[in-house]
PAMARDO-917968 format. One record per residue (C-alpha): residue in one letter; x, y, z. Coordinates in steps of 0.5 Angstrom, whole numbers, plus 500, padded with zeros to 3 digits. Each point is the difference from the previous one (the first is absolute). Example, Ala and Ser with C-alpha at 12.3 -4.5 7.8 and 13.67 -1.06 7.14 Angstrom:
BEGIN
A525491516 S502507498 
This chain:
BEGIN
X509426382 X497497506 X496504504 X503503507 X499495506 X498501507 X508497502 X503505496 X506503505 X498508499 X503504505 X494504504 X500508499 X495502504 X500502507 X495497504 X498506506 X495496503 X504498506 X503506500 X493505500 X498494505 X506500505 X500509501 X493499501 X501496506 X506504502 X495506500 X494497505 X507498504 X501508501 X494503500 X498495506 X506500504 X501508499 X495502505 X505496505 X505504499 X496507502 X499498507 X502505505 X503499505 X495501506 X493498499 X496506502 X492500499 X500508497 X495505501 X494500495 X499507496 X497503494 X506502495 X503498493 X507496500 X506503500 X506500494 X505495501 X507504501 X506500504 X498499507 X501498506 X495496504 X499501508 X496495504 X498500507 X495493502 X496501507 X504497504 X506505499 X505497495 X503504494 X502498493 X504505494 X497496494 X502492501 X503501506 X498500507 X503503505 X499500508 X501507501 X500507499 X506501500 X502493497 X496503494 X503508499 X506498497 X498495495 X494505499 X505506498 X504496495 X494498496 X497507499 X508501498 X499496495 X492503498 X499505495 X494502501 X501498508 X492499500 X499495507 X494496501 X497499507 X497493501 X497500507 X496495503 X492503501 X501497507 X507503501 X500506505 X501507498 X507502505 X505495495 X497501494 X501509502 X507498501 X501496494 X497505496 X506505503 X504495499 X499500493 X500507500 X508501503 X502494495 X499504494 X493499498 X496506495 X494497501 X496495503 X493497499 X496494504 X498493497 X493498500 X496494498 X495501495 X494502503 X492498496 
């Protein structure tokens, strides 16, 4: 009996899993860099700084005021007000927790974002608390 030849026609059974483990790894680095981009709010805000400790993530709705007077309900910009109620009722209708998150611009002034406030307040709101930058 001869011995086997390198020629011999076998069928391979084993996987390779190499490309595989190779190709979720590149598809892993693709999500972890573009998902920042996706978190981005609709208006850029310079936040106050304050000594405090991060909040949890619930169900909730983000309120922003820029400087220069522009509103926006979490990835929405609205040029007013009262542009802004309905669409403010309709996602605290759909909360639970009706938890907003006021988002105001250091620099904005204090007149709009008391009326923001009451805003929230008559749309359903059960609670509210102001985003701030971590100060060092």
């Amino acid at each position: 009996m001869a011995a086997a030849s390198l020629n011999d026609e076998e069928p391979i059974t084993d996987i390779n899993i190499t490309p595989l483990v190779d190709v979720c790894l590149v598809l892993v680095i693709i999500f972890m860099v573009t998902a920042p981009m996706f978190s981005e709010p609709a208006l850029k805000v310079d936040l106050p700084s304050a000594r405090t400790r991060e909040g949890e993530e619930k169900d909730k709705v983000e309120l922003t005021l820029s400087k220069d007077g522009q509103y926006a309900v979490d990835y929405e910009k609205f040029a007013s007000l009262d542009a802004l109620t309905p669409r403010l009722k309709e996602k605290l209708a759909d909360s639970d927790s009706k938890l907003v998150i006021l988002r105001a611009d250091k620099d904005a002034t204090y007149g709009p974002l008391t009326d923001l406030m009451a805003r929230a307040k008559d749309a359903g709101a059960r609670s509210m608390t102001i985003a701030t930058e971590q100060s060092k």
